[in-house]
C-alpha positions in Angstrom: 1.5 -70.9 -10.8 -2.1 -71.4 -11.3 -3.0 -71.0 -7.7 -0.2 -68.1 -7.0 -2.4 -66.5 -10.1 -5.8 -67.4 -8.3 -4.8 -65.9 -5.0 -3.8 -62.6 -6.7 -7.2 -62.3 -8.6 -9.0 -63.0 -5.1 -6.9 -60.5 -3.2 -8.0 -58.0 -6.1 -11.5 -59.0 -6.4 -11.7 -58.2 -2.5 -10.1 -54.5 -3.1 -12.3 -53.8 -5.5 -14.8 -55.1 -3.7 -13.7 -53.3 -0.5 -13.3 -49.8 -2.8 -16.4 -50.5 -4.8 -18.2 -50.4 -1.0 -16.9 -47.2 -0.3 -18.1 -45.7 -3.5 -22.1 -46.8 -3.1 -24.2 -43.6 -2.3 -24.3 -42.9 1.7 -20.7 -44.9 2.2 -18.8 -42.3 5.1 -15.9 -43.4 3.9 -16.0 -41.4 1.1 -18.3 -38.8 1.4 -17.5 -35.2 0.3 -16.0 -33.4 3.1 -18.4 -30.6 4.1 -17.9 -27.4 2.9 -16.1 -25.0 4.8 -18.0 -22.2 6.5 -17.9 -18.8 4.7 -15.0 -17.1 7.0 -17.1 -13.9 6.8 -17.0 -10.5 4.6 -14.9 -7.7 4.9 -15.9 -4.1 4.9 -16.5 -2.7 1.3 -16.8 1.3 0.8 -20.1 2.3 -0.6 -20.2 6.0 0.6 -17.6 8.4 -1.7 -16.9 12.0 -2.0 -14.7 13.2 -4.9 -12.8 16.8 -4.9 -11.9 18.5 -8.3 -10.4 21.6 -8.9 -13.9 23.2 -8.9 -14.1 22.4 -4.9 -10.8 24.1 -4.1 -7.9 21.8 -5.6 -5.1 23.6 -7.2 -4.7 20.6 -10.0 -6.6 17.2 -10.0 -3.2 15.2 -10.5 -2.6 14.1 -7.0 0.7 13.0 -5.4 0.6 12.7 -1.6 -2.4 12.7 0.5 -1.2 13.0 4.3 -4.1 13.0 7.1 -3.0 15.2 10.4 -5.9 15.9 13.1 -8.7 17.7 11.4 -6.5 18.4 8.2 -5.8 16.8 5.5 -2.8 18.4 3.3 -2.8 17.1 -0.4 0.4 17.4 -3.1 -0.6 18.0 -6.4 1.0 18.6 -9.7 0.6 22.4 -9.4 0.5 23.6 -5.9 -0.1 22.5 -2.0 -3.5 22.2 -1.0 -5.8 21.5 2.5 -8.9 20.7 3.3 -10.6 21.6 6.8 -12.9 18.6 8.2 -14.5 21.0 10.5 -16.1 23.6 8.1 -15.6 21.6 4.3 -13.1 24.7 3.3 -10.4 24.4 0.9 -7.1 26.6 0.9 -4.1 26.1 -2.0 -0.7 27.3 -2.3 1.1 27.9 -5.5 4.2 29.3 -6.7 2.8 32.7 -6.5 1.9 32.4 -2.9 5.6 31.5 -1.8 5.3 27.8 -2.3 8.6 27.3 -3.8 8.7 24.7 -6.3 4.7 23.9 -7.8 5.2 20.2 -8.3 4.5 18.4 -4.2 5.2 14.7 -4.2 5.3 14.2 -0.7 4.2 15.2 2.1 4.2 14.3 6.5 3.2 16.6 9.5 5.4 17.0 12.9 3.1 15.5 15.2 4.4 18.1 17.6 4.7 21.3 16.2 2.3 20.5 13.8 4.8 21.4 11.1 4.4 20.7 7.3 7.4 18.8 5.9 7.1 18.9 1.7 8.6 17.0 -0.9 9.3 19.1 -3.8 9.3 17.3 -7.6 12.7 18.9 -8.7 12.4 21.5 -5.9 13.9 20.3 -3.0 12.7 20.3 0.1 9.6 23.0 1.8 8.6 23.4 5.7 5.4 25.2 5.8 5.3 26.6 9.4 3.2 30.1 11.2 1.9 30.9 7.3 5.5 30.5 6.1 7.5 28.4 3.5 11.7 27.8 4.5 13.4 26.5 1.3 15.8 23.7 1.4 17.9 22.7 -1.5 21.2 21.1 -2.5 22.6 24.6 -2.7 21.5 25.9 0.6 21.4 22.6 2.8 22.8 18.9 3.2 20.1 18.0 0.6 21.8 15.3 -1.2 19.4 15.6 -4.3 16.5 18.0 -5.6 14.2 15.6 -7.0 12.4 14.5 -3.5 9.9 11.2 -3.6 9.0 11.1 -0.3 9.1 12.5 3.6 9.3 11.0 6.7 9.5 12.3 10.8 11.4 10.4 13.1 11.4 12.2 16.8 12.8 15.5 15.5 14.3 14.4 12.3 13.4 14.5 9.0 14.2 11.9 6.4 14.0 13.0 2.9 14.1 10.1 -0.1 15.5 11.6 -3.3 17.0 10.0 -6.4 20.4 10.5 -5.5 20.1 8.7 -2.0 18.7 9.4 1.6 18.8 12.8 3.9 18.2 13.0 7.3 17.7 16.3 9.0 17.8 17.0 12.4 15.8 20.1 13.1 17.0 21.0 16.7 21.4 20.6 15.7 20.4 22.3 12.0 22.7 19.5 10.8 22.3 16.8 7.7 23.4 13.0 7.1 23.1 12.0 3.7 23.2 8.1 2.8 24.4 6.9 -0.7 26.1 3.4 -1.2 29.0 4.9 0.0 27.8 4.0 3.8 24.4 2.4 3.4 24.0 -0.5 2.0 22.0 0.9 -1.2 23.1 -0.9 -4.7 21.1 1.9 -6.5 20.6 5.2 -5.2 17.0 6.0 -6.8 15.4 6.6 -3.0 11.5 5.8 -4.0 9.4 6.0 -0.6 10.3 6.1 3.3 8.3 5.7 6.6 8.9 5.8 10.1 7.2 3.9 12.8 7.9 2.1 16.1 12.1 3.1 16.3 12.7 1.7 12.5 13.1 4.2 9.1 12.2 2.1 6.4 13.4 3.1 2.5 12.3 2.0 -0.5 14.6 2.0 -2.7 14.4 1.3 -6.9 16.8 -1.8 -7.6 17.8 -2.0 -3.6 14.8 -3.1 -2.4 13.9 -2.4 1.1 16.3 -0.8 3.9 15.7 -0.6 7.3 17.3 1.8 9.6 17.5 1.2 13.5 17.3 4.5 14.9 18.7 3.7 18.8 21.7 1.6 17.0 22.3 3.6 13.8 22.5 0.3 12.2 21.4 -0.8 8.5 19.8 -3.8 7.1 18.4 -4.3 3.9 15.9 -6.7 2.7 16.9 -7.7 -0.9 15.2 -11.0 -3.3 17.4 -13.8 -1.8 17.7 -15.6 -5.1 18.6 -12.6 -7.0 16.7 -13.4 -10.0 15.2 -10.3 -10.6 13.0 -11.2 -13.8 10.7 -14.3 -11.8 10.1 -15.2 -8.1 12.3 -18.1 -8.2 11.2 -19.4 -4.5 8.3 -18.6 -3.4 8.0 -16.2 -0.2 11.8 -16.7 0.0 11.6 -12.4 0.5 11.0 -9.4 -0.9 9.1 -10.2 -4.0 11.1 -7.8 -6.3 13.3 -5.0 -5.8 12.4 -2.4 -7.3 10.1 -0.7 -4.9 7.6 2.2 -5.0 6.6 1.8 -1.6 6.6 1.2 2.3 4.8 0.8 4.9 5.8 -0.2 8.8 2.8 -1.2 11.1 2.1 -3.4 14.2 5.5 -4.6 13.6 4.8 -5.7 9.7 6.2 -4.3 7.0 4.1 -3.8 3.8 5.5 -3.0 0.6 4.9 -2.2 -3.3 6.8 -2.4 -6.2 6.4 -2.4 -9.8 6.5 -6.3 -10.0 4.0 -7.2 -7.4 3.4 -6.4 -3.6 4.5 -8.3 -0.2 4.6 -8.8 3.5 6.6 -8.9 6.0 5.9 -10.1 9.7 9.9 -10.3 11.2 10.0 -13.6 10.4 7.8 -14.9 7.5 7.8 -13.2 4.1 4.0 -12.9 1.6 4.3 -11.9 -1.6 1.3 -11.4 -4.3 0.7 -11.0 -7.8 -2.7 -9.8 -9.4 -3.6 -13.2 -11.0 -3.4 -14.7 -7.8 -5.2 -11.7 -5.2 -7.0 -8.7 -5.4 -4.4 -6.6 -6.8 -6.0 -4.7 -10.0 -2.3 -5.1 -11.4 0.8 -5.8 -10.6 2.5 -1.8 -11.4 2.1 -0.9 -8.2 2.5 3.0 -6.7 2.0 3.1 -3.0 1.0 1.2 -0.6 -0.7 1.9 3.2 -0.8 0.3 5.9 -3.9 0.0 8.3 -2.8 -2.7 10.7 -0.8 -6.4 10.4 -3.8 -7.6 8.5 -4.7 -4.8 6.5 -3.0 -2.7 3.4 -4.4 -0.8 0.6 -2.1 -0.9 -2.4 -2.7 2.1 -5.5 -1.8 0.4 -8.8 -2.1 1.8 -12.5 -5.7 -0.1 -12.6 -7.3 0.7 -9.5 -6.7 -0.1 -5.9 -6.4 -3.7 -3.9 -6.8 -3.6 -0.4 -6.1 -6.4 1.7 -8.4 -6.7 4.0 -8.0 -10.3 5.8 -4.5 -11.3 6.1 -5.3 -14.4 7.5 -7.9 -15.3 4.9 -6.6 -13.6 2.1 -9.6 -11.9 1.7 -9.3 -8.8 -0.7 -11.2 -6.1 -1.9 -10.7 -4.3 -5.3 -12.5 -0.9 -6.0 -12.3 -0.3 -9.9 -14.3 3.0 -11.2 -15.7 3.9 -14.9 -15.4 7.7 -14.5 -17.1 8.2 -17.6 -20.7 6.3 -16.7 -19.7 7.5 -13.2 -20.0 4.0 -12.1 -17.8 1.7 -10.0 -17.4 -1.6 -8.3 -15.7 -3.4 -5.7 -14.9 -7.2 -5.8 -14.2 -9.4 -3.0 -12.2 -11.7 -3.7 -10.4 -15.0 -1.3 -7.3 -15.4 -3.2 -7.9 -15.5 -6.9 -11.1 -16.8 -6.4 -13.8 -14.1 -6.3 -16.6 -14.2 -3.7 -18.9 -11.3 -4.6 -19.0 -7.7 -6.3 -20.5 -4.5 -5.3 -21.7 -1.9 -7.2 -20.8 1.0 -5.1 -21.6 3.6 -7.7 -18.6 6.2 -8.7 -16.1 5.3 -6.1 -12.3 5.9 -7.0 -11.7 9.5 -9.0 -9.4 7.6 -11.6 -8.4 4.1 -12.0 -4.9 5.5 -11.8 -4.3 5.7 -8.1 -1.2 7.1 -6.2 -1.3 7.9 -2.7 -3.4 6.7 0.1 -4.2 7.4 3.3 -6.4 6.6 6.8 -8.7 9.3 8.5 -9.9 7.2 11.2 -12.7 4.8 9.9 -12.0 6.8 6.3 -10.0 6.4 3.3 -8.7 9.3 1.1 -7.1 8.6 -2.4 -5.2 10.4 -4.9 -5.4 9.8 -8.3 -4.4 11.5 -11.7 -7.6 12.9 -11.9 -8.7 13.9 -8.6 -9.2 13.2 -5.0 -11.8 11.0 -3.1 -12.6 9.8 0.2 -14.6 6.8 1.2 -16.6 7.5 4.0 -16.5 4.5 6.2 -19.8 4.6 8.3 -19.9 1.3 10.4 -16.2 0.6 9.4 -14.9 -3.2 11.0 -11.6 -4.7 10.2 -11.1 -8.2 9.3 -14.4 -10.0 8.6 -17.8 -10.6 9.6 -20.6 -13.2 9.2 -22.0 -11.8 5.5 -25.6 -10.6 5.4 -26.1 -11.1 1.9 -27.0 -7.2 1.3 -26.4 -5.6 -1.9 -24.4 -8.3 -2.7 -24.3 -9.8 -6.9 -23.0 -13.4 -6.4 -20.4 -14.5 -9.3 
């Protein structure tokens, strides 16, 4: 026993030793790993404009923002508005100029006959075409409901999402398909967003999540929270992170969406989702979302706006305003762990942000109080080797 004990105390004395030589100052085998190199910076808007009822808008509570050529048609609380690029020139329509319901919460343009498809808060639905409004309604058309969130075209449809279900107009038969859960597979009927892109009509649907509609099969499919526990993410990145959404958005084959519970992102096989303590989401009530390409989306929450700028990175950046100092800043963050801030100066109109859209290298925003643009001079996506400029380090 005594030299079965001694042989144990030398084996140990020789780990220790052995460990003890890996410890001294200089020994490889346990040196720090070097630090990863900075992945680069994304771009951060520094450059805004804001528009206020004093430049033109009919009321500064803004619901849809849609950018078509050299226009750029905004859906307010009281009245249709657009602003002309070319010349800086503002022209609004209310109720008393034949618009025919004053609240606009949504709003797309035919690429091809350039005509103005609006979504009506209660009203129904509005095309605005040669300097004149056609009213549709559930009284007059295949509307399924009046209160209209959002609008969508597909070829020479339109696809209308209302709080009763989906319609679907096509413009050259003058005929209507409406979708409920009597042949869609929609467990609620609350029809919060829709997009088109690429073949597919996405919806997005409160309590159903998202639905996808194949347009050259006619065929459904829904993307729902696979563990059906709607009050935590059970598994993570199992799917859609919660189902009641406020928004989609289909690009380069990825779908992007918001709800009121977080945001997410889908790439036809692989499910993201993200909560604010964790990215650069301002907060997890989330509005709207955008967009840009497979790596990038801007999401408009009730505390400013995240965009997700990196994919691959998960590099974010989250513009926050103080509208009464007139001051604001945007924070780039990798993950939950912030990187830098900006001070950009009055950027977003309101923290309170509800539509968003792209003008090229430019980003226009609604909020409740007021529209801005960022101007996006020298716009890049993705990142770039960081310069150190005008950047406060955390």
């Amino acid at each position: 026993m005594k030299r079965e004990h001694a042989i144990a105390l030398g084996l140990a004395a020789c780990l220790y030793g052995g460990l003890a030589a890996q410890n001294q100052p200089g020994s490889a085998a346990v040196d720090k790993p070097a630090p990863r190199p900075d992945p680069g910076r994304p771009y951060v808007y520094t450059q805004w404009e804001h528009f206020t009822k004093a430049d033109g808008l009919p009321n500064e509570h803004i619901f849809a923002v849609k950018v078509a050529g050299d226009q750029v048609w905004v859906g307010t609380e009281n009245g249709l508005a657009r602003y002309d690029k070319r010349t800086g020139a503002w022209r609004s329509w209310t109720e008393a100029d034949g618009l025919p319901w004053r609240v606009v919460s949504g709003i797309d343009v035919h690429p091809k006959t350039g005509e103005v498809w609006i979504g009506l808060f209660g009203g129904g639905l509005a095309r605005y075409s040669a300097g004149r409004f056609d009213h549709f309604h559930q009284l007059n058309s295949g509307l399924v409901n009046d209160v209209v969130y959002g609008v969508a075209v597909e070829h020479d449809n339109i696809w209308v999402a209302t709080t009763a279900g989906a319609s679907r107009y096509d413009t050259i038969g003058d005929k209507w398909s409406i979708y409920t859960e009597k042949n869609a597979p929609m467990e609620e009927i609350w029809n919060y967003g829709v997009c088109y892109n690429d073949g597919l009509v996405h919806l997005g649907v409160w309590g159903s999540g998202v639905l996808e509609f194949d347009v050259a099969t006619g065929r459904w499919k829904d993307y729902l929270d696979p563990d059906r526990e709607m009050e935590i993410d059970l598994y993570r990145d199992d799917g859609i992170i919660h189902v009641i959404t406020t928004g989609v958005s289909y690009v380069e084959k990825t779908l992007w969406v918001s709800t009121y519970f977080g945001v997410c992102r889908y790439d036809g096989r692989h499910w993201r989702g993200w909560y604010a303590h964790e990215s650069g989401l301002p907060s997890d009530f989330n509005n709207f979302v955008k967009g840009r390409s497979a790596r990038e989306a801007w999401y408009c929450t009730d505390k400013g706006v995240g965009a997700l700028m990196d994919f691959d990175t998960d590099t974010w950046v989250t513009y926050t305003t103080d509208g009464a100092e007139h001051a604001g800043q945007a924070v780039i963050q990798r993950g939950e762990t912030p990187v830098a801030t900006i001070e950009t100066g009055y950027n977003l109109s309101h923290n309170y942000a509800l539509a968003v859209d792209f003008d090229g290298n430019d980003v226009w925003i609604g909020t409740s109080k007021g529209l801005c643009r960022g101007v996006g001079t020298g716009y890049y996506s993705g990142l770039r080797p960081s310069s150190g400029a005008a950047l406060v380090k955390q």
